[in-house]
C-alpha positions in Angstrom: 5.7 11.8 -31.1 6.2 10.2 -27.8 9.3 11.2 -25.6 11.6 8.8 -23.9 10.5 6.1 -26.3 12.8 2.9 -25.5 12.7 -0.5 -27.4 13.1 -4.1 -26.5 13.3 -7.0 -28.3 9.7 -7.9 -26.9 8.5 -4.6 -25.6 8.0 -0.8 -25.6 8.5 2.0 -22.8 7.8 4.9 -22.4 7.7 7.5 -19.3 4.4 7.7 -17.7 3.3 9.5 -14.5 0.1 10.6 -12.9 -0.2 14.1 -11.1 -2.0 14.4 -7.5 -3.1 18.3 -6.9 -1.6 18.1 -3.5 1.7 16.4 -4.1 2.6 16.4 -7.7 3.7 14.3 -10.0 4.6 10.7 -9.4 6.4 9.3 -12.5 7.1 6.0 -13.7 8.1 3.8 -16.6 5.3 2.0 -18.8 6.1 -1.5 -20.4 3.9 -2.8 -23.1 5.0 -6.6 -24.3 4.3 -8.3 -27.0 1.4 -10.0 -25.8 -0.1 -6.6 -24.9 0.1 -6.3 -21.1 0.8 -2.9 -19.8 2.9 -2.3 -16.5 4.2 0.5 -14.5 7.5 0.1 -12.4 7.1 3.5 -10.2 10.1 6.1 -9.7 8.3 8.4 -7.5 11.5 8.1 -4.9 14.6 5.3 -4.7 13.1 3.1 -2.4 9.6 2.5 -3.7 8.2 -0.9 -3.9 6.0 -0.7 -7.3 7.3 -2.5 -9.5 5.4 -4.0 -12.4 2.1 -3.2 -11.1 -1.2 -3.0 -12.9 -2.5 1.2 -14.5 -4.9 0.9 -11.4 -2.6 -0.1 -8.5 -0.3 2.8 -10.3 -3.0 5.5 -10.3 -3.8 4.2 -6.5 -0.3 4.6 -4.9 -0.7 8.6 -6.7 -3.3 9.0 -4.8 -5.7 9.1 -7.4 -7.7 6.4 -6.9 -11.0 8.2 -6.0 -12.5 8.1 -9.6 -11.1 5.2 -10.8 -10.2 6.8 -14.7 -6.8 5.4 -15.0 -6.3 6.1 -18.8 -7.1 9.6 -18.5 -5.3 10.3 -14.9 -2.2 8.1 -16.7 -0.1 10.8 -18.9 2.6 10.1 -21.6 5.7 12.9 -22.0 4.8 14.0 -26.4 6.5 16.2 -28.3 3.5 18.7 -28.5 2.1 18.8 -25.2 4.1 18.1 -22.1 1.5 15.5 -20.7 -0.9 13.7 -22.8 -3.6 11.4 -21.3 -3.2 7.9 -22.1 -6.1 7.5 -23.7 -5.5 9.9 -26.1 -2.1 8.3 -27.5 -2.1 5.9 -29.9 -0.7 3.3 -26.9 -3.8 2.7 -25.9 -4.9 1.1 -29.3 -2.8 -2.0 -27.9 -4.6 -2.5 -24.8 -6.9 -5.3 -24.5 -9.3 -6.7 -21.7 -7.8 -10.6 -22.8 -4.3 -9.8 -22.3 -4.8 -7.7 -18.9 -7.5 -9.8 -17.7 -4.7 -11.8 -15.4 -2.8 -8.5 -13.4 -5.7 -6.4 -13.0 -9.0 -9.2 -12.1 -8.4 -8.4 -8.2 -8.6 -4.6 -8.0 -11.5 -4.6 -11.0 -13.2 -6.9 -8.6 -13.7 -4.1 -6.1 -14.8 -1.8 -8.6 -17.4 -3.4 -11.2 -21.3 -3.2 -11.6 -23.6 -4.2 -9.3 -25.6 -7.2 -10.6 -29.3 -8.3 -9.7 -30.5 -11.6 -9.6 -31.5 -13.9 -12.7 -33.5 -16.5 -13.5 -33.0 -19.5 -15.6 -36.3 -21.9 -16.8 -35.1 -25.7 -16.3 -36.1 -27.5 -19.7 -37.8 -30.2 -17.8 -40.4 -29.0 -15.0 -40.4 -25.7 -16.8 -39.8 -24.0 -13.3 -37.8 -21.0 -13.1 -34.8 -20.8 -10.9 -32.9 -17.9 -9.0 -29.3 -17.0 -9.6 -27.5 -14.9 -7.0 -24.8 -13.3 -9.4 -22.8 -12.0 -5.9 -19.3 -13.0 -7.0 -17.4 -14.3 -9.5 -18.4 -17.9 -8.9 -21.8 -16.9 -8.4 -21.9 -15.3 -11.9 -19.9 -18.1 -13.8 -22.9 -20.7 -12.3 -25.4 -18.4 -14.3 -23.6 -17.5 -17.1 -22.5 -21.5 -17.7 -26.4 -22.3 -17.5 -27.2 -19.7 -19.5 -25.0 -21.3 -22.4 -26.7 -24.6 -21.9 -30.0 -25.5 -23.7 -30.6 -28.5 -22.0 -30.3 -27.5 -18.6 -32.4 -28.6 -15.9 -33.2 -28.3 -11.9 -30.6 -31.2 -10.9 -27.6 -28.7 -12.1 -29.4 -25.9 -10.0 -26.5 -25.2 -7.1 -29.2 -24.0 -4.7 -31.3 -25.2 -2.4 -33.9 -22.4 -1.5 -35.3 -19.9 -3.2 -36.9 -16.6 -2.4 -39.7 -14.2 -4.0 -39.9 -13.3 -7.5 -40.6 -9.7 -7.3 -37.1 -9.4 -5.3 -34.2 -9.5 -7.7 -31.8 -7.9 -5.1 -31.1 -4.8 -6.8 -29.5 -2.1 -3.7 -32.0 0.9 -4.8 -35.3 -1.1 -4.8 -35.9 -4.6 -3.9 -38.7 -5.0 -6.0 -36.9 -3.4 -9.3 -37.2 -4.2 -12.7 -34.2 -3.5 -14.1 -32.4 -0.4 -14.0 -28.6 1.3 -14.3 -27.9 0.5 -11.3 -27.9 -3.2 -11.3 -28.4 -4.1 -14.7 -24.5 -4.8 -16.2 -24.0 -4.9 -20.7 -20.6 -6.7 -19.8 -17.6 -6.1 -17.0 -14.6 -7.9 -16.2 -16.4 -9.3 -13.1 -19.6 -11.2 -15.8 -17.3 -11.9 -18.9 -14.6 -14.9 -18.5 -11.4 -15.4 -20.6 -11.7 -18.7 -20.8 -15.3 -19.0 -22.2 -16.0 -19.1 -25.9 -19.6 -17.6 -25.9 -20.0 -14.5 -28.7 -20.5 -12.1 -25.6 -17.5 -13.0 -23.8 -15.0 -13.2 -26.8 -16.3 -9.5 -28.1 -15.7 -8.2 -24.8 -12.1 -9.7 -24.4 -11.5 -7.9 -27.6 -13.1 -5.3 -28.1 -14.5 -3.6 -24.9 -12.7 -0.2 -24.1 -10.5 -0.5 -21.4 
C-alpha cells in the first residue's frame, strides 16, 4: 500500500514529506532499521544539509514546528490517498520510545511537561525532603530515591530547603497538583537505562 517502498538488507524506506501552507511540500526519505530507529535524509533542494535527522528536527526545518505533532504533520505517498499521516500507516506500529530515545532526547528536552517539586520521607528521622525535578539530573536524583526503600537524609543532594506549601508549579505556587505540572511519564522523567516497571512500560509501550 505504501508507494516508493525500497528494501535493505537491515532497513525499510519510504518517501515521506511534510507540507508548510506557505511554501509547500518539503520531501524526504524515511529509514526505519532494524533496531527500529526512524530517520529522514531531507530532499527539499540539492544542497540541504539534513541528513539522518530525528521526525522532529525534520518537521522543524518545514517549518512546522509550532505544534510539535510530527506523526500527523509527517505524510507517507499510499496507493489510496496521495498523503497519509504517519500515524495512520502501519509504520508507525515499529516505533518505539527505547529505540529513539538516543537521536531525539535533545529536542524532546525543550518540549516535555513541566514538573513540580516532590518529596521523599528519609527512613530514618522520618523527615521529608524536597526534590527540584528542573532537569534531567534533577529528576533522575528523585526518581533513583524513589526506587530505594532504605533511603535516608545522608543521600539527600541538597542543602536547604524551602516551604512545603510551594511545590514550584508555574500557575500557582501554592498548588496541589494539577495538568499543568503534574507529568504520568515523558521522555524527560522515564530513563532507558533504569529497570523500574514505570520506566520499562514507557520505553515500550508509550505512544510516540
Amino acid at each position: 500500500m505504501i508507494l516508493d517502498f525500497k528494501r535493505g538488507e537491515d532497513y525499510i524506506e519510504v518517501l515521506c514529506g511534510a507540507t508548510n501552507k506557505k511554501y509547500g511540500d518539503y520531501v524526504g526519505r524515511l529509514k526505519i532499521n532494524n533496531e527500529g530507529q526512524y530517520f529522514i535524509t531531507c530532499e527539499c533542494c540539492p544542497e540541504c544539509p539534513l541528513v539522518n535527522v530525528t521526525l522532529e528536527a525534520f518537521e522543524k526545518h518545514a517549518l512546522r514546528e509550532g505544534s510539535g505533532r510530527w506523526k500527523r504533520n509527517i505524510w507517507i505517498h499510499c496507493e489510496d490517498d496521495d498523503k497519509v499521516p504517519l500515524w495512520k500507516t502501519p509504520l508507525i506500529k515499529y516505533y518505539t520510545h527505547q529505540a529513539n530515545v538516543a537521536n531525539r532526547k535533545d529536542s524532546a528536552m525543550r518540549k516535555q511537561n513541566f514538573h513540580r517539586d516532590e518529596f521523599l520521607r528519609c527512613t530514618r528521622c522520618g523527615k521529608e525532603r524536597r526534590f527540584h525535578l528542573k532537569s534531567r539530573p534533577d529528576i533522575k536524583n528523585y526518581h533513583d530515591a524513589s526506587n530505594n526503600k532504605c533511603w535516608n537524609c545522608s543521600l539527600w543532594p541538597y542543602q536547604k530547603s524551602s516551604l512545603k506549601a510551594s511545590r514550584g508549579c508555574s500557575r500557582s505556587s501554592t498548588c496541589q497538583g494539577c495538568s499543568t505540572c503534574y507529568c504520568e511519564g515523558c521522555i524527560k522523567c522515564r530513563f532507558e537505562d533504569c529497570n523500574c516497571q514505570e520506566c520499562r512500560d514507557f520505553m515500550l509501550y508509550a505512544k510516540p
